[in-house]
C-alpha positions as CSV (number, residue, x, y, z in Angstrom):
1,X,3.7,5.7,-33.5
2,X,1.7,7.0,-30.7
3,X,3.5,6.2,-27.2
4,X,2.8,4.4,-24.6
5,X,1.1,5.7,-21.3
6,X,3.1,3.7,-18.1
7,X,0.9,4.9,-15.2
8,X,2.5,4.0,-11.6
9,X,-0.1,5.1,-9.0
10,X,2.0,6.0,-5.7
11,X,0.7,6.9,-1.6
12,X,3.9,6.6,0.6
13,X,6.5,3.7,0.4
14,X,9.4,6.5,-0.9
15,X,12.1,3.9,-1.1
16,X,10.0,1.1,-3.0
17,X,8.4,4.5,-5.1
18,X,11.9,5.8,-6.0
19,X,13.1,2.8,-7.3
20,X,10.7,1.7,-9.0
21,X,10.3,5.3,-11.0
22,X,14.3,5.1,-10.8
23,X,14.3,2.1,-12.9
24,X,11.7,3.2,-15.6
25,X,13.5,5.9,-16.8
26,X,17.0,4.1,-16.8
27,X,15.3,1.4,-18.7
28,X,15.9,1.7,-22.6
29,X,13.0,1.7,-25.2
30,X,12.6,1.7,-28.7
31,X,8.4,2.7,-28.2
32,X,7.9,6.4,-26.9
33,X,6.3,6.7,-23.4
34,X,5.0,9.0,-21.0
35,X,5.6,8.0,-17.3
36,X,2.0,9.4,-15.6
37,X,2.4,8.9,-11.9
38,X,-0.5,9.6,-9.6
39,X,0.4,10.9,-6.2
40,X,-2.8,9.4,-4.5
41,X,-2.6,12.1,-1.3
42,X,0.7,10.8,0.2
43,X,1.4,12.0,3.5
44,X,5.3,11.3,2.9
45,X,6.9,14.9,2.4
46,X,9.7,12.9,0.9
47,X,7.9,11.5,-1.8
48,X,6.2,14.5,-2.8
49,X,9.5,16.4,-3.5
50,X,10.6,13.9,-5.3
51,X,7.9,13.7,-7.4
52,X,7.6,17.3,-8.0
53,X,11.1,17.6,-8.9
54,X,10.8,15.3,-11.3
55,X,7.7,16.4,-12.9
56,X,9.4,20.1,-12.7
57,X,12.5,18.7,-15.0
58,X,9.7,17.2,-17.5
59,X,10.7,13.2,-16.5
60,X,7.4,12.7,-15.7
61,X,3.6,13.8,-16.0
62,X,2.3,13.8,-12.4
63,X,-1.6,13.8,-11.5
64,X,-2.0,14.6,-7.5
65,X,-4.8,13.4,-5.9
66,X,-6.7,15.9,-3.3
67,X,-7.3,13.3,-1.3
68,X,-6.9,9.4,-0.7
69,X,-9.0,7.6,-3.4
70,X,-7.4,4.1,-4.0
71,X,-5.7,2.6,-6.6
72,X,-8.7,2.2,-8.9
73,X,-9.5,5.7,-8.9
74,X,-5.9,6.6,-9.4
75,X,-5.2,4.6,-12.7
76,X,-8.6,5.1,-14.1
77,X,-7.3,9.6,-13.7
78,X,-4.3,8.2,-15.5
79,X,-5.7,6.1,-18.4
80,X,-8.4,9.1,-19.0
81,X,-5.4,11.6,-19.7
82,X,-4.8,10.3,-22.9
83,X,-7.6,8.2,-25.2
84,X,-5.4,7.1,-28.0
85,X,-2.9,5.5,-25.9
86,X,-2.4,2.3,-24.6
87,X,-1.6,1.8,-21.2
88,X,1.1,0.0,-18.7
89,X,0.1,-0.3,-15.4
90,X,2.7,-0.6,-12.5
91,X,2.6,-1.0,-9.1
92,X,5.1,1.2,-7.4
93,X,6.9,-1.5,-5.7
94,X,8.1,-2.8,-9.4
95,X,11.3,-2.8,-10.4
96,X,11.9,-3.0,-14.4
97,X,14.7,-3.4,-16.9
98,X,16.0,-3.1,-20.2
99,X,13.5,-3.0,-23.3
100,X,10.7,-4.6,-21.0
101,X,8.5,-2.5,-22.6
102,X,8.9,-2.7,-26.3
103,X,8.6,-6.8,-25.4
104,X,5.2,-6.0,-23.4
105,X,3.9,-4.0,-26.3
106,X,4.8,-6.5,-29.1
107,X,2.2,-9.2,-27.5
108,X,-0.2,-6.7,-26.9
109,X,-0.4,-5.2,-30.5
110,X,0.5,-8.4,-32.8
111,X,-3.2,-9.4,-33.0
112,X,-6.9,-8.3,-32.7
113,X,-9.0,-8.5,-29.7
114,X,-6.0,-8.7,-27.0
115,X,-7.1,-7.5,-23.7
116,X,-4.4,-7.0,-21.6
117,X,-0.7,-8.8,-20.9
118,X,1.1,-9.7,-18.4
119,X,5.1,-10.6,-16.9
120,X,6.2,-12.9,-14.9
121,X,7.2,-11.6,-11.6
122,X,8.9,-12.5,-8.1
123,X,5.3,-12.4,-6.7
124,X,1.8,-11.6,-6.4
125,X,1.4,-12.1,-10.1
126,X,-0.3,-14.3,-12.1
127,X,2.9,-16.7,-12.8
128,X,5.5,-16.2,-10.3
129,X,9.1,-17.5,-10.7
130,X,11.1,-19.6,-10.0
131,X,8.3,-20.9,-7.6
132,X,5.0,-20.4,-9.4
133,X,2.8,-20.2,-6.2
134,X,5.2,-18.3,-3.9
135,X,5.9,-15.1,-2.7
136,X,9.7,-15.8,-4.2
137,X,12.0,-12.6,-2.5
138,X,12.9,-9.9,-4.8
139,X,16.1,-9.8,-6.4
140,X,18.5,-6.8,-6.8
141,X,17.9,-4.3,-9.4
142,X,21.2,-6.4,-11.2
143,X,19.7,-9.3,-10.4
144,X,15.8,-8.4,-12.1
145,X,18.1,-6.9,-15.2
146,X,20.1,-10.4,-15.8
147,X,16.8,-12.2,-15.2
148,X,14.8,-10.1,-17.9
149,X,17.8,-10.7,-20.3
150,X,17.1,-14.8,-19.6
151,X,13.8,-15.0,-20.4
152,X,14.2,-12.3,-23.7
153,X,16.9,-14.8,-24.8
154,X,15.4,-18.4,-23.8
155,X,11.4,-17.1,-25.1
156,X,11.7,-15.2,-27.9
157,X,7.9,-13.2,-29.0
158,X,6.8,-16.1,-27.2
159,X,3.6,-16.5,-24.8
160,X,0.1,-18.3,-23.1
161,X,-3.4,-17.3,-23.7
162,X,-4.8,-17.2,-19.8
163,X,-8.3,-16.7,-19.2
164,X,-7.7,-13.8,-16.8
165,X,-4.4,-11.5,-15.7
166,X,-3.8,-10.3,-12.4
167,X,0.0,-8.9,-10.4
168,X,2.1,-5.5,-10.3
169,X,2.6,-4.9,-14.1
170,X,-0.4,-4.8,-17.1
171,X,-0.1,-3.8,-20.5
172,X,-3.6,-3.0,-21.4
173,X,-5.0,-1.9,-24.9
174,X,-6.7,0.9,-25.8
175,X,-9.1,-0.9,-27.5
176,X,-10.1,-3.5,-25.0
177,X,-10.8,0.1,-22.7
178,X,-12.9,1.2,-25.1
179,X,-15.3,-1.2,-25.1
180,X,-14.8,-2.6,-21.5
181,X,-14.6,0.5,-19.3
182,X,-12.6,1.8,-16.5
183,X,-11.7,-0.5,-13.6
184,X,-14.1,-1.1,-10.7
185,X,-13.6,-1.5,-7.1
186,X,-17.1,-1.4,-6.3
187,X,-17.9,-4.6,-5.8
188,X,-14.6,-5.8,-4.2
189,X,-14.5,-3.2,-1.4
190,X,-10.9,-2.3,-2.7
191,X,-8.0,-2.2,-5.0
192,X,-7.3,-5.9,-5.0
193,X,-8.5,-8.1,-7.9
194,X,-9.6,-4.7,-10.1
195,X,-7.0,-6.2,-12.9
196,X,-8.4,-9.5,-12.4
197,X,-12.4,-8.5,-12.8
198,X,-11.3,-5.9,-15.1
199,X,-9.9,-9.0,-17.3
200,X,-13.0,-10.9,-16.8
201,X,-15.2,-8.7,-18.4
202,X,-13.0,-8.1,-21.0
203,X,-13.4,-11.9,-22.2
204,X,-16.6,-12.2,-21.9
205,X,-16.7,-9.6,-24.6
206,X,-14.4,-11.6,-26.9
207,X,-10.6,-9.9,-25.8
208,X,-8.1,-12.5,-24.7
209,X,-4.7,-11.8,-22.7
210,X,-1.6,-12.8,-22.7
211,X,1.5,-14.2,-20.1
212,X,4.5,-13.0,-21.9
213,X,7.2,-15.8,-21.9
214,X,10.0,-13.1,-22.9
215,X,9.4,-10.5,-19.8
216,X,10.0,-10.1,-16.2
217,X,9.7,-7.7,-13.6
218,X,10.4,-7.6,-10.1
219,X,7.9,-6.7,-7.3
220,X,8.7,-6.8,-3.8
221,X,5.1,-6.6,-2.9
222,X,3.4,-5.1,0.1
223,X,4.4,-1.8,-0.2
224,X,0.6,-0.6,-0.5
225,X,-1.5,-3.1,1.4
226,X,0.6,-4.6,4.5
227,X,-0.5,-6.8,6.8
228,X,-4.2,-6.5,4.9
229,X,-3.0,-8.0,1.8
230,X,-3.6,-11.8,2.3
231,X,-7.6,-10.6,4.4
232,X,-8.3,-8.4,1.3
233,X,-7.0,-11.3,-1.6
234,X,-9.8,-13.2,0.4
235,X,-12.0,-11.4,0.4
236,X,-11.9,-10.3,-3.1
237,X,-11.7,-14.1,-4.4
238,X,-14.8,-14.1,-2.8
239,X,-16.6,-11.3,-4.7
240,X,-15.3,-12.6,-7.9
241,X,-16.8,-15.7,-7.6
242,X,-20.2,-14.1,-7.0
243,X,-19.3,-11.7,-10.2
244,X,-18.8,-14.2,-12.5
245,X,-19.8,-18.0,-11.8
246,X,-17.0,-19.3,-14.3
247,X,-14.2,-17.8,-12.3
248,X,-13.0,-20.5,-10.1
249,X,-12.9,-23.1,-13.1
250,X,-11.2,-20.6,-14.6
251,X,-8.8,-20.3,-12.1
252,X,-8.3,-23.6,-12.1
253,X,-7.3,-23.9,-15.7
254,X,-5.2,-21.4,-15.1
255,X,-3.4,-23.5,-12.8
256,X,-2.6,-25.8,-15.1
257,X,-1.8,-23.5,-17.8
258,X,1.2,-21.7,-16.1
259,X,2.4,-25.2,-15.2
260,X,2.7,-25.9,-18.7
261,X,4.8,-22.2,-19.2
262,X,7.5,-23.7,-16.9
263,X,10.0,-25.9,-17.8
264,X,10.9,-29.1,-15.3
265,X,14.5,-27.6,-14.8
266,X,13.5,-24.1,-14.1
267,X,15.9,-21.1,-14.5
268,X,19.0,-22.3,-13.0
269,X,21.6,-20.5,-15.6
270,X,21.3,-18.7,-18.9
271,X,21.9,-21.7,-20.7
272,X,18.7,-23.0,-20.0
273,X,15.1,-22.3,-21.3
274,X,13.5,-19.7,-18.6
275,X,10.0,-20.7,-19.2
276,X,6.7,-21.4,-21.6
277,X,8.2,-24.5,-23.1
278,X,4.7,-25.0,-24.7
279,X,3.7,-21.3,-25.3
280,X,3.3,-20.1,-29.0
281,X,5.3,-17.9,-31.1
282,X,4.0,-15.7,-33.1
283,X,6.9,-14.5,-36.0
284,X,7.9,-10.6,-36.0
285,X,5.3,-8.6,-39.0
């Protein structure tokens, strides 16, 4: 079983960094993975050491940028390391736990021509919870840990067929990368909305991707765009709808799709469904 690549891209934010790469290697998996993090020219000493340390004790594999080249450039270093593998891609503000992973891979490898998958998350994702459309506040690490259990429990191999992914955390094939490409942030001026135009051109070539019902990962979101974050979502919006003509009805079905995931009670104890009350299920192979 070949493993799993989880790239985590990183320039400053040590905390957020830390314990996000803290809570990847406490988490438990039954899949082998490498942890590639890309040290995109951080000026944070801090950081760096840690890093290095870890790379020195063999925790991690870590690429370092000469100099500042964006996220894009970062993850596409990362994916290229290995071109058997497929990949996880996590923003360094994530914060995951318990078999997150082995759940993340079982949507993406129990059928042909899936693209990529995604979690819910606390935020800037493509379903947020418990409020879909809102930048909910991120829970402690406990808190993201007992959450994750929920939703494995209440959505079993579950999940929704989306026309397009986008947030912190991406399970991506290999095969969707071989025929797609590397992600682009030439058209979008920057980072934001890569996943999502990545995505796009992906289903126009006949992949389709996945909201797993069963996984979720905190993000708390900010820690590599700031105060630019809600000027550059604009802006890439923007560019996407001159990309592709089809994405703002897409992103309105969308809409309506991850209202159908949740369920009118919401997640309010872990007697209760978390979400996708009308996604599929697929049974184990």
């Amino acid at each position: 079983m070949l493993p799993i690549d989880i790239v985590i891209p990183v320039r400053g934010a040590a905390a957020a960094a830390r314990r996000c790469i803290d809570s990847v290697l406490a988490a438990r998996s039954q899949r082998p993975r490498e942890i590639v993090v890309v040290d995109d020219a951080s000026n944070d000493a801090e950081i760096r050491r840690y890093l290095r340390e870890l790379a020195r004790d063999q925790r991690i594999t870590l690429l370092e940028q000469d100099e500042t080249r964006g996220y894009a450039a970062a993850v596409n270093r990362a994916i290229a390391l290995h071109d058997d593998r497929d990949v996880v891609l996590l923003q360094s503000d994530t914060v995951v736990a318990n078999d997150w992973l082995d759940r993340l891979a079982y949507h993406g490898e129990r059928e042909a021509k899936v693209g990529a998958v995604a979690p819910f998350c606390n935020r800037g994702a493509v379903a947020n919870y418990p409020r879909l459309d809102a930048d909910n506040p991120l829970p402690e690490p406990p808190a993201v840990a007992a959450l994750d259990r929920q939703f494995a429990r209440a959505n079993p191999q579950q999940s929704v067929t989306l026309p397009f992914l986008a947030g912190p955390c991406l399970y991506v094939r290999r095969d969707c990368l071989a025929v797609v490409g590397a992600f682009d942030a030439s058209a979008l001026d920057s980072g934001w909305g890569v996943e999502t135009d990545f995505c796009l051109r992906a289903t126009s070539v006949g992949f389709h991707h996945f909201l797993a019902g069963d996984v979720y990962v905190g993000h708390a979101g900010g820690a590599s765009y700031g105060a630019r974050a809600e000027a550059l979502a604009t802006k890439s919006d923007e560019a996407l709808a001159a990309l592709y003509p089809d994405y703002p009805g897409a992103r309105s079905a969308l809409g309506l799709l991850r209202i159908k995931a949740l369920p009118p009670s919401r997640l309010k104890s872990s007697k209760r469904r978390a979400a996708c009350s009308h996604c599929r299920t697929t049974p184990s192979p």
